[in-house]
PyMOL Python script that loads the backbone (N, CA, C, O; Angstrom):
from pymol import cmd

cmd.read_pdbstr("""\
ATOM      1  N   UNK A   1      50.878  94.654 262.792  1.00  0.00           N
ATOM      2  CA  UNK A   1      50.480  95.338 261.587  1.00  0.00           C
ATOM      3  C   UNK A   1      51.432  96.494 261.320  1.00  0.00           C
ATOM      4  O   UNK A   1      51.763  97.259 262.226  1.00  0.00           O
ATOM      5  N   UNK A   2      51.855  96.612 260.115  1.00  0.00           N
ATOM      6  CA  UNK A   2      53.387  97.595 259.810  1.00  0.00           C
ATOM      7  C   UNK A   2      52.337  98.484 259.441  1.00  0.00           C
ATOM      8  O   UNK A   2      51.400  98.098 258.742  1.00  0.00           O
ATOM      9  N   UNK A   3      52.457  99.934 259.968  1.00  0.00           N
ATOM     10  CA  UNK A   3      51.822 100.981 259.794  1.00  0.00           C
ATOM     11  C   UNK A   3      50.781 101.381 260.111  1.00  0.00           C
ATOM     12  O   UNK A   3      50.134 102.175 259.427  1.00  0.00           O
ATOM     13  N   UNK A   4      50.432 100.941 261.144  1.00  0.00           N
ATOM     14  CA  UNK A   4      48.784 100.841 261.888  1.00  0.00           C
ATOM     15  C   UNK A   4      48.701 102.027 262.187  1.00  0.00           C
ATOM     16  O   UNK A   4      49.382 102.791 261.503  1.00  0.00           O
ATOM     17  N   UNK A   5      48.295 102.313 262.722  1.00  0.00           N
ATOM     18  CA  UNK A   5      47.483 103.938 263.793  1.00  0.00           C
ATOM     19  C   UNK A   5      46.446 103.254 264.740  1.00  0.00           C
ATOM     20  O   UNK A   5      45.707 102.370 264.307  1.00  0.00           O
ATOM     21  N   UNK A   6      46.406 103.626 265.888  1.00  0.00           N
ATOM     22  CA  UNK A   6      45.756 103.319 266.966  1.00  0.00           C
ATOM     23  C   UNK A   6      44.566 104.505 267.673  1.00  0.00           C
ATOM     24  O   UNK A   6      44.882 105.666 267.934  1.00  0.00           O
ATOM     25  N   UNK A   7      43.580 104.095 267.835  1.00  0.00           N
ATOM     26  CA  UNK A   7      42.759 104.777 268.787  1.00  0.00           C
ATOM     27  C   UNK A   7      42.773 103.700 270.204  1.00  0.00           C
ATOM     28  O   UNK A   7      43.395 102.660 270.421  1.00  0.00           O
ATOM     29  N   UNK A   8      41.874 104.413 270.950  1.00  0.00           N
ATOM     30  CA  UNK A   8      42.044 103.857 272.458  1.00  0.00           C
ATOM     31  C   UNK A   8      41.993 102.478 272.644  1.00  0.00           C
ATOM     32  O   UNK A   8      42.498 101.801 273.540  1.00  0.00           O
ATOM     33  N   UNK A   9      40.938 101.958 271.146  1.00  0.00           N
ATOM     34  CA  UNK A   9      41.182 100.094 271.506  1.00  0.00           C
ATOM     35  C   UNK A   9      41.500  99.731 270.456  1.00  0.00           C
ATOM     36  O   UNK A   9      42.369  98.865 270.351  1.00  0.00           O
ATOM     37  N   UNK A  10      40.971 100.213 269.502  1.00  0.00           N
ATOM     38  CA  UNK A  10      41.707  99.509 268.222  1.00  0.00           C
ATOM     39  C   UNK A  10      42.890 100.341 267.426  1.00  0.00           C
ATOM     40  O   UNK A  10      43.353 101.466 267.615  1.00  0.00           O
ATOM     41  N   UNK A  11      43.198  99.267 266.413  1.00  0.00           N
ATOM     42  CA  UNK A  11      44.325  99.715 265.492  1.00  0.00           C
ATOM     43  C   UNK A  11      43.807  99.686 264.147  1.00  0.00           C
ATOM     44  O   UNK A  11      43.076  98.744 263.839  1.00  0.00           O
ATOM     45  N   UNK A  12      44.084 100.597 263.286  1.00  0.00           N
ATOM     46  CA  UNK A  12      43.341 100.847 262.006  1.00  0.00           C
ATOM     47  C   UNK A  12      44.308 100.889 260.826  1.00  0.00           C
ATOM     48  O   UNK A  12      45.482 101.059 261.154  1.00  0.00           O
ATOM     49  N   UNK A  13      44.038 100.760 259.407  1.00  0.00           N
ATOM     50  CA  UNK A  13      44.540 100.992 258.380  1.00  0.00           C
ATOM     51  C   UNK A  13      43.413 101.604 257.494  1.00  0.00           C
ATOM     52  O   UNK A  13      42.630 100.708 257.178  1.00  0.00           O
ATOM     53  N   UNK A  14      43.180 102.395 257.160  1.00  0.00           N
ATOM     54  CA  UNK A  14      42.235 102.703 256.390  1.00  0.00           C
ATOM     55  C   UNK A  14      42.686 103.449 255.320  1.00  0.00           C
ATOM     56  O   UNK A  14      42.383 104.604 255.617  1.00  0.00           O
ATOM     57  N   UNK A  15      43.211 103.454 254.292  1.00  0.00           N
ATOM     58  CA  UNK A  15      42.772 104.111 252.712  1.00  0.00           C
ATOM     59  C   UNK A  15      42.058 104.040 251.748  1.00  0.00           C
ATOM     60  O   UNK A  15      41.472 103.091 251.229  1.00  0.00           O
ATOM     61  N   UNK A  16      42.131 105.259 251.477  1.00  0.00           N
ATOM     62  CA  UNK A  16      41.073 105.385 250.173  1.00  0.00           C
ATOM     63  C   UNK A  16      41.601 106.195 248.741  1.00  0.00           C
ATOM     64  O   UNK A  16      42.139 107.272 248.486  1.00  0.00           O
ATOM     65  N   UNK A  17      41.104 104.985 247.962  1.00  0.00           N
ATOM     66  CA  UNK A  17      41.390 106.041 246.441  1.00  0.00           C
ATOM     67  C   UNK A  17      40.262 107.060 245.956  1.00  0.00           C
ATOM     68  O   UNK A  17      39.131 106.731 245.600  1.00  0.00           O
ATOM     69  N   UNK A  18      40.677 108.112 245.997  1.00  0.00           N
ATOM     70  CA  UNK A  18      39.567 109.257 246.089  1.00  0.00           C
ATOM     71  C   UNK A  18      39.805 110.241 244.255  1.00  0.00           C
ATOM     72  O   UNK A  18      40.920 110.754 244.166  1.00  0.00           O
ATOM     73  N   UNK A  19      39.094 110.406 243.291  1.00  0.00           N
ATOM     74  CA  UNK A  19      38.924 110.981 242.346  1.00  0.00           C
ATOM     75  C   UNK A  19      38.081 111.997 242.478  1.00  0.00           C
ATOM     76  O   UNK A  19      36.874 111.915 242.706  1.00  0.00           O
ATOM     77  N   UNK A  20      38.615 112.800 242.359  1.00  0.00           N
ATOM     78  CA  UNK A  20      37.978 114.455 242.225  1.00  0.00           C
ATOM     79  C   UNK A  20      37.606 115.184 240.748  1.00  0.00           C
ATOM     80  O   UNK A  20      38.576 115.604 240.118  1.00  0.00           O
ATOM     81  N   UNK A  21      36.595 115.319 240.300  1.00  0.00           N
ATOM     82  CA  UNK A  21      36.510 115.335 239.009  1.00  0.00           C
ATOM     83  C   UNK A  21      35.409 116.906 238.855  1.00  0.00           C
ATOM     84  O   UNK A  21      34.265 116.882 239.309  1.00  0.00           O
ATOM     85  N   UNK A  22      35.931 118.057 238.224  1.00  0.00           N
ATOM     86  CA  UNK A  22      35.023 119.133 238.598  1.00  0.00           C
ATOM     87  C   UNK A  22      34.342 119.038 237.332  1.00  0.00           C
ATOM     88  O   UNK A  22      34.840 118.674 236.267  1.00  0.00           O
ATOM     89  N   UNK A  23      32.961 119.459 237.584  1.00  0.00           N
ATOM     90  CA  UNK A  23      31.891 119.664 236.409  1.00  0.00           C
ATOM     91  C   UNK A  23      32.123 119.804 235.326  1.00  0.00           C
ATOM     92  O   UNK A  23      32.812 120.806 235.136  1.00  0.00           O
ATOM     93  N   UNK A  24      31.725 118.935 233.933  1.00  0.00           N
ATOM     94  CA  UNK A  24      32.620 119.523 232.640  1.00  0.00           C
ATOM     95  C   UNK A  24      33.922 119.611 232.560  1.00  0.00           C
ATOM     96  O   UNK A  24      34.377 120.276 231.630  1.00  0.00           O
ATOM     97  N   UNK A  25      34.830 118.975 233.496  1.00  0.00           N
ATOM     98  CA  UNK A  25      36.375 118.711 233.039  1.00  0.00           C
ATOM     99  C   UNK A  25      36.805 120.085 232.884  1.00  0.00           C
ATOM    100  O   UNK A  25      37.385 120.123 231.799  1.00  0.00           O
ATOM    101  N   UNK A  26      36.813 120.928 233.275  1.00  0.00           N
ATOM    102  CA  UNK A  26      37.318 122.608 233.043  1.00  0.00           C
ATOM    103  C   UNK A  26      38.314 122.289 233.487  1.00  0.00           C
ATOM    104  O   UNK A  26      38.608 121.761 234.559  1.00  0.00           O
ATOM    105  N   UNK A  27      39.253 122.820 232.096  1.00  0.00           N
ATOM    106  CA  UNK A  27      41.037 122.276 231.872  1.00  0.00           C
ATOM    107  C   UNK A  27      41.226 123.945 232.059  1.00  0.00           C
ATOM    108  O   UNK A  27      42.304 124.134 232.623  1.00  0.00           O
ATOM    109  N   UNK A  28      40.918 124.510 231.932  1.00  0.00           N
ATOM    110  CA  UNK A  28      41.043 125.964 232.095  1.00  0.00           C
ATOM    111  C   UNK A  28      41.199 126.842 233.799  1.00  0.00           C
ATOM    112  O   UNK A  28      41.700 127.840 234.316  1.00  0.00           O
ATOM    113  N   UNK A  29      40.437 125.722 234.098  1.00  0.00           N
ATOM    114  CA  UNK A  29      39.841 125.794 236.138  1.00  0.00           C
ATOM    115  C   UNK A  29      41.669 125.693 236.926  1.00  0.00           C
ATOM    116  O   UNK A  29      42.386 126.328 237.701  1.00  0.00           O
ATOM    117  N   UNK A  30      41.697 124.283 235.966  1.00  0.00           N
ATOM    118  CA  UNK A  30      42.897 123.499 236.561  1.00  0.00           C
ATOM    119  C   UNK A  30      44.516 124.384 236.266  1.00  0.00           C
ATOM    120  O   UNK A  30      45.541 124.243 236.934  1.00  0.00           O
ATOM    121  N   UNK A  31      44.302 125.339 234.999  1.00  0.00           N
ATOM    122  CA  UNK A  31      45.278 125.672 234.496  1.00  0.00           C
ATOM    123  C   UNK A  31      45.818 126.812 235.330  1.00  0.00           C
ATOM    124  O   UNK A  31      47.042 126.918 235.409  1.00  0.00           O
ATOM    125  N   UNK A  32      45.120 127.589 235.898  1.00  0.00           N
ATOM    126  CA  UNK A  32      45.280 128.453 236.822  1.00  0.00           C
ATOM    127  C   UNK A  32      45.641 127.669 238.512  1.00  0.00           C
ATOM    128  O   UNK A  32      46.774 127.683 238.993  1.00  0.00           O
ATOM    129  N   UNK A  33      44.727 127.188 239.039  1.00  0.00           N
ATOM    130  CA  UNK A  33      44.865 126.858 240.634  1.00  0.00           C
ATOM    131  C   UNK A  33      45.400 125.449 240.731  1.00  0.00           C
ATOM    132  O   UNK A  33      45.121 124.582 241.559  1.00  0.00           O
ATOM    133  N   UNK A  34      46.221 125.411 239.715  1.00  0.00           N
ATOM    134  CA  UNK A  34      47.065 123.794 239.909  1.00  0.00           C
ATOM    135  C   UNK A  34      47.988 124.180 240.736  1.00  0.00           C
ATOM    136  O   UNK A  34      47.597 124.072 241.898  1.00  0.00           O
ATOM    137  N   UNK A  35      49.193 124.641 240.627  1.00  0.00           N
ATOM    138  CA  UNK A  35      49.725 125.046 241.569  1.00  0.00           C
ATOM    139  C   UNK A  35      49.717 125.088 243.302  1.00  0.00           C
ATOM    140  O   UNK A  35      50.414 124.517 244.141  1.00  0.00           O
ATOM    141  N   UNK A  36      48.400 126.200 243.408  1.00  0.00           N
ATOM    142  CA  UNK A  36      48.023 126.039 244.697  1.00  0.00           C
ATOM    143  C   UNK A  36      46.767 124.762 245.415  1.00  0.00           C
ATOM    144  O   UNK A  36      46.507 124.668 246.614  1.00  0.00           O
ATOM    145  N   UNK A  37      46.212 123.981 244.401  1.00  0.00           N
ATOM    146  CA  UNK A  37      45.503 122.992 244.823  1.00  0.00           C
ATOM    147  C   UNK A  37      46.088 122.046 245.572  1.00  0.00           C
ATOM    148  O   UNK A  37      45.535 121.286 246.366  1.00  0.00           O
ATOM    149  N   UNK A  38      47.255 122.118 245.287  1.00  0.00           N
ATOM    150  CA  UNK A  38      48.171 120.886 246.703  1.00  0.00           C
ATOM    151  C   UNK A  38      48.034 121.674 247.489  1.00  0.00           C
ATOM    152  O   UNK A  38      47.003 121.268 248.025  1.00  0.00           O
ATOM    153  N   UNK A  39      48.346 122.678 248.075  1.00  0.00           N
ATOM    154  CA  UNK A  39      48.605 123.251 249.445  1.00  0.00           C
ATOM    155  C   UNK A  39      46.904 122.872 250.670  1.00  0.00           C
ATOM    156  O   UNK A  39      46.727 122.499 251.830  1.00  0.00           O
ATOM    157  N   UNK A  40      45.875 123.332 249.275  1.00  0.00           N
ATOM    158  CA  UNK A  40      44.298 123.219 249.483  1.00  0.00           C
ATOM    159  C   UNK A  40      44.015 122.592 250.157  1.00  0.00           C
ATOM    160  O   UNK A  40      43.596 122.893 251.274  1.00  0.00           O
ATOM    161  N   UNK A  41      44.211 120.953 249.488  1.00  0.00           N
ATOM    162  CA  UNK A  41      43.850 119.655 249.673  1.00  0.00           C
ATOM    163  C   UNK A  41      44.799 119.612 251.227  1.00  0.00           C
ATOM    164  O   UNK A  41      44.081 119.819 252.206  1.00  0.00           O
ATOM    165  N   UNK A  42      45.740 119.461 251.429  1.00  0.00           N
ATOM    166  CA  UNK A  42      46.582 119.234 252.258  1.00  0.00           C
ATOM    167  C   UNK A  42      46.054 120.146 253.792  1.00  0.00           C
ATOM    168  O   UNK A  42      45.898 119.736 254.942  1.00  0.00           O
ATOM    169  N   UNK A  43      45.890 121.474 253.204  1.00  0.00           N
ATOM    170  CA  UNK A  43      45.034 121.975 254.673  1.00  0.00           C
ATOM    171  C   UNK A  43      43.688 121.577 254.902  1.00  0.00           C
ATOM    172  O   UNK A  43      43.310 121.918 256.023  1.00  0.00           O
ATOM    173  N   UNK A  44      42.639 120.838 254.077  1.00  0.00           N
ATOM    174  CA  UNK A  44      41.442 120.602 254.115  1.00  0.00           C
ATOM    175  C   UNK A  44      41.282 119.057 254.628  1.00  0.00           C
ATOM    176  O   UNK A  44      40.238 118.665 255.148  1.00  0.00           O
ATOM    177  N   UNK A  45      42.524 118.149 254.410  1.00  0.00           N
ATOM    178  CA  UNK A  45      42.829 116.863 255.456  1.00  0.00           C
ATOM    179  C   UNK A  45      43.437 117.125 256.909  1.00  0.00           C
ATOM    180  O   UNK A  45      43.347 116.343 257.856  1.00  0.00           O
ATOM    181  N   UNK A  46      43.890 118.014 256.912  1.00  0.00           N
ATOM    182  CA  UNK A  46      44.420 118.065 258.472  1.00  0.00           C
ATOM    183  C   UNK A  46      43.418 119.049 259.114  1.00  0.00           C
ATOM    184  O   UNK A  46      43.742 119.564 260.184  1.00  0.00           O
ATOM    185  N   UNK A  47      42.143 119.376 258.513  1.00  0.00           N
ATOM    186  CA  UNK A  47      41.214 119.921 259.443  1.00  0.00           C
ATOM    187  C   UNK A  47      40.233 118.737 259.510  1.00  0.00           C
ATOM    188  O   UNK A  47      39.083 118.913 259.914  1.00  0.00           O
ATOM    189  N   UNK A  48      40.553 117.879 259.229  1.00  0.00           N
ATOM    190  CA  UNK A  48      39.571 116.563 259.056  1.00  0.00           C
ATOM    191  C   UNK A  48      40.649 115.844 259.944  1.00  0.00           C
ATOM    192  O   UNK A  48      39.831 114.989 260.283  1.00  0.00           O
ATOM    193  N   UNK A  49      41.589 115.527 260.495  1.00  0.00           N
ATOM    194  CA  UNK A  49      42.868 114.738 261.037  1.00  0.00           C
ATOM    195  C   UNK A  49      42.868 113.414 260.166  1.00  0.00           C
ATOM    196  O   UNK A  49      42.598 112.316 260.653  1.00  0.00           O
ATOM    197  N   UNK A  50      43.197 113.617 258.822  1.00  0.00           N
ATOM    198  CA  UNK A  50      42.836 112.812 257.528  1.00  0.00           C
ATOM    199  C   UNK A  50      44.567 113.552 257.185  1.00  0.00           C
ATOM    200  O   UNK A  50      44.933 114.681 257.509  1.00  0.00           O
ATOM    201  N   UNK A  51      45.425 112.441 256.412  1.00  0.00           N
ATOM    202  CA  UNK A  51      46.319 112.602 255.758  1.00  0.00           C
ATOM    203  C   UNK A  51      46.661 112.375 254.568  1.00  0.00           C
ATOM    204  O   UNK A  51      46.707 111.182 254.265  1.00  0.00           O
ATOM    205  N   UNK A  52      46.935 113.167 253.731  1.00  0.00           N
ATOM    206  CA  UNK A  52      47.173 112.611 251.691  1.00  0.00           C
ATOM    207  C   UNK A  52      48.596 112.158 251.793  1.00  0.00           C
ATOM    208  O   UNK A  52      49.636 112.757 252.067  1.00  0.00           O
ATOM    209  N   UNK A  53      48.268 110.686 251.433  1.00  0.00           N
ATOM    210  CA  UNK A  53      49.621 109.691 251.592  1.00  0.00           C
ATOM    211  C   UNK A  53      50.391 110.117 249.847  1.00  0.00           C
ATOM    212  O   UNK A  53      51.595 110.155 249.593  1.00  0.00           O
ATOM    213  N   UNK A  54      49.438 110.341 249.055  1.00  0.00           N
ATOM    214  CA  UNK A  54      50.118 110.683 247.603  1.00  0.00           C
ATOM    215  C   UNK A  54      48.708 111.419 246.853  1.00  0.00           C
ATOM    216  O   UNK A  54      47.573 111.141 247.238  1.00  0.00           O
ATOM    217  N   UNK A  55      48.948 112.268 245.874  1.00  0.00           N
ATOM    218  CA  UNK A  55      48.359 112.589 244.861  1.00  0.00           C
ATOM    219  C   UNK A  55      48.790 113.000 244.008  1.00  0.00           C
ATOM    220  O   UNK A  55      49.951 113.399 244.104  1.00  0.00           O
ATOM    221  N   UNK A  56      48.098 113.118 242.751  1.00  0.00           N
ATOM    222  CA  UNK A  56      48.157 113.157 241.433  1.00  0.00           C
ATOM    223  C   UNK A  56      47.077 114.426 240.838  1.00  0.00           C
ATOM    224  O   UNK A  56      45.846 114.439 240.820  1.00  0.00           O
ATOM    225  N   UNK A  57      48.226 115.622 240.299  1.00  0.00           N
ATOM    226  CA  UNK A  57      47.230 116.937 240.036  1.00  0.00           C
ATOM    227  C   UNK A  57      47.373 116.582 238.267  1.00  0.00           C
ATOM    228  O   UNK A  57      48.487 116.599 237.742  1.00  0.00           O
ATOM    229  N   UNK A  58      45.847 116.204 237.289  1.00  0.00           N
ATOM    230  CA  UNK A  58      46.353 116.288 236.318  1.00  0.00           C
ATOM    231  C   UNK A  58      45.513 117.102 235.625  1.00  0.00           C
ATOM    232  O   UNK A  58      44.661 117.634 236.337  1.00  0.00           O
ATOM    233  N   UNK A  59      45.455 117.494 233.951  1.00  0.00           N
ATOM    234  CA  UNK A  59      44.793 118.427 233.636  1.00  0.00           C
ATOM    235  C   UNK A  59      43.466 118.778 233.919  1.00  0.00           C
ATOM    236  O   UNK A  59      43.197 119.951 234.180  1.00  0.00           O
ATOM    237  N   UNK A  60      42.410 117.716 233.897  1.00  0.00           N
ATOM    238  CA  UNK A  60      41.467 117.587 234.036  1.00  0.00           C
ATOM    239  C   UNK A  60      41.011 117.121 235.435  1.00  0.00           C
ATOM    240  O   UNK A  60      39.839 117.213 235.799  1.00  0.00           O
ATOM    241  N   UNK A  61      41.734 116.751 235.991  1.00  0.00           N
ATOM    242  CA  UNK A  61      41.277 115.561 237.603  1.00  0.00           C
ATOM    243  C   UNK A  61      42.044 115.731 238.418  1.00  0.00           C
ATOM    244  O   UNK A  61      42.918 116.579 238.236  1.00  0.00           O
ATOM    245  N   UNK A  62      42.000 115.103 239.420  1.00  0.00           N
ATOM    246  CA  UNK A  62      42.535 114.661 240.971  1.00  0.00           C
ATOM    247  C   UNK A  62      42.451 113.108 241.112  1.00  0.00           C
ATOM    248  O   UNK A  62      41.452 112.422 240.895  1.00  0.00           O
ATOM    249  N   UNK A  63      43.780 112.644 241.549  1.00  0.00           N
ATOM    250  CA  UNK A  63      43.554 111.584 242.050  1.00  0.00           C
ATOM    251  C   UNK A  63      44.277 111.664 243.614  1.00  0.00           C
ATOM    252  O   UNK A  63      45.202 112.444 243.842  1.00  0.00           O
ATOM    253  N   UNK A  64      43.716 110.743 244.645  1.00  0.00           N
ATOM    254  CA  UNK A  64      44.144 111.546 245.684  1.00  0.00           C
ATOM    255  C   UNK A  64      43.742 109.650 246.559  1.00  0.00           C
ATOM    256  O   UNK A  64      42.772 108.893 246.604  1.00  0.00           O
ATOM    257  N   UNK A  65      45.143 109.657 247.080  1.00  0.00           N
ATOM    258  CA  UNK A  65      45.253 108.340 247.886  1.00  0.00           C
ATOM    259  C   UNK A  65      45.060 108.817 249.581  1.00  0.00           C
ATOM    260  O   UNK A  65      46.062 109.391 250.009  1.00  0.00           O
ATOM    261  N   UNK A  66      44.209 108.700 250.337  1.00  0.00           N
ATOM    262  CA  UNK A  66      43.954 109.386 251.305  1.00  0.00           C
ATOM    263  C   UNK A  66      43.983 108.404 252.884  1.00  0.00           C
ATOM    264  O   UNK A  66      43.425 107.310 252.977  1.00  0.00           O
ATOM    265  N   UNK A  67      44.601 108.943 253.804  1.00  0.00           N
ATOM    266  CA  UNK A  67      44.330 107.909 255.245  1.00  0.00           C
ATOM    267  C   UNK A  67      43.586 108.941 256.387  1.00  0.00           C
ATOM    268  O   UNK A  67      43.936 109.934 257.025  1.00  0.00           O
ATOM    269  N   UNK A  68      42.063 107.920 256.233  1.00  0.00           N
ATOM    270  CA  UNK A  68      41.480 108.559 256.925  1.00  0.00           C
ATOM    271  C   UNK A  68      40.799 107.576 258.248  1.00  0.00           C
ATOM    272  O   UNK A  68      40.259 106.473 258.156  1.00  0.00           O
ATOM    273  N   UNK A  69      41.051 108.430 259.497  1.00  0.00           N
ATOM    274  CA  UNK A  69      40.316 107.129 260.599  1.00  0.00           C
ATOM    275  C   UNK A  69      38.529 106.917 260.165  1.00  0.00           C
ATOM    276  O   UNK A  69      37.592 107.367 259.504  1.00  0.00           O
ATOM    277  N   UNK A  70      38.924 105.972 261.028  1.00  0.00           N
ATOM    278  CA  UNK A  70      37.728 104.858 260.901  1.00  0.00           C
ATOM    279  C   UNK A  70      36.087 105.545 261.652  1.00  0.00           C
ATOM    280  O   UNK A  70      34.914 105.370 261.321  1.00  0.00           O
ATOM    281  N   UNK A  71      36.632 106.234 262.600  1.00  0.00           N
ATOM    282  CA  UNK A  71      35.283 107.376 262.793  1.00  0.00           C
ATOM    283  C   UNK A  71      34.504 108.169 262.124  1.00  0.00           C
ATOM    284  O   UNK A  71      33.325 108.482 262.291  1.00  0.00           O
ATOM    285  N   UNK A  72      35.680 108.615 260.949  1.00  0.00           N
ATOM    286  CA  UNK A  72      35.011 109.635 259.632  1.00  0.00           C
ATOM    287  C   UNK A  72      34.138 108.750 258.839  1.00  0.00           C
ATOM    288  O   UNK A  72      33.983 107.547 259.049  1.00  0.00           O
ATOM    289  N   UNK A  73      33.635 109.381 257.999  1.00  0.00           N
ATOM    290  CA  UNK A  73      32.896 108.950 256.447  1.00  0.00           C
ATOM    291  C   UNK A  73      33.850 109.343 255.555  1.00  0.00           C
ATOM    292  O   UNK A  73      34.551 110.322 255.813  1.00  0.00           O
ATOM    293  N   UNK A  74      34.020 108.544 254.247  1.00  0.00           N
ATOM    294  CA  UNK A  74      34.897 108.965 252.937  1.00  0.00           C
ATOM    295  C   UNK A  74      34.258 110.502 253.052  1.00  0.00           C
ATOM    296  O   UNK A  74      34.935 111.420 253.516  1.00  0.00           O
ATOM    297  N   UNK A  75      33.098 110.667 252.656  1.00  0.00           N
ATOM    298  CA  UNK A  75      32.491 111.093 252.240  1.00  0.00           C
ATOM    299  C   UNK A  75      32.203 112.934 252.992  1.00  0.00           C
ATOM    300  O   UNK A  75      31.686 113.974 252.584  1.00  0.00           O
ATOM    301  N   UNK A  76      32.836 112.510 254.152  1.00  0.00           N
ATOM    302  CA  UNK A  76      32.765 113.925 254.743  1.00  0.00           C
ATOM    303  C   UNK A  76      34.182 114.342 254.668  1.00  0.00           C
ATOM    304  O   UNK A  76      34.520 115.457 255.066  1.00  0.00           O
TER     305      UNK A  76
END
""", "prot")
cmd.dss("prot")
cmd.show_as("cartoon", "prot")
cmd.util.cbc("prot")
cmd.orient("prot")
């Protein structure tokens, strides 16, 4: 498998397409902390040992392609 990751017995691939969408679309939210929202995201996966393979900061949203092991939940 080209690009696996391994724990002690198995080997994993796991991504996820993840959309981040804040309350009411506040284009105003985004217009300010766009900038620093990559840095955010990026320290808030490596306290999870979760990596952002790509994302997408746009006016309104997040799109965020994510590799996370197989122990986690998307969702946490």
């Amino acid at each position: 498998m080209d690009g696996a990751l391994s724990l002690s017995h198995s080997k994993w691939v796991c991504k996820y397409h993840v959309v981040w969408i804040p309350k009411y679309r506040k284009k105003k939210l985004f217009e300010g902390l766009r900038k620093q929202l990559g840095d955010v995201f990026h320290a808030l996966a490596q306290q999870k040992e979760c990596r952002i393979l790509e994302g997408h900061l746009l006016t309104d949203h997040v799109h965020i392609l994510i590799s996370i092991p197989p122990k986690m939940a998307v969702s946490s």
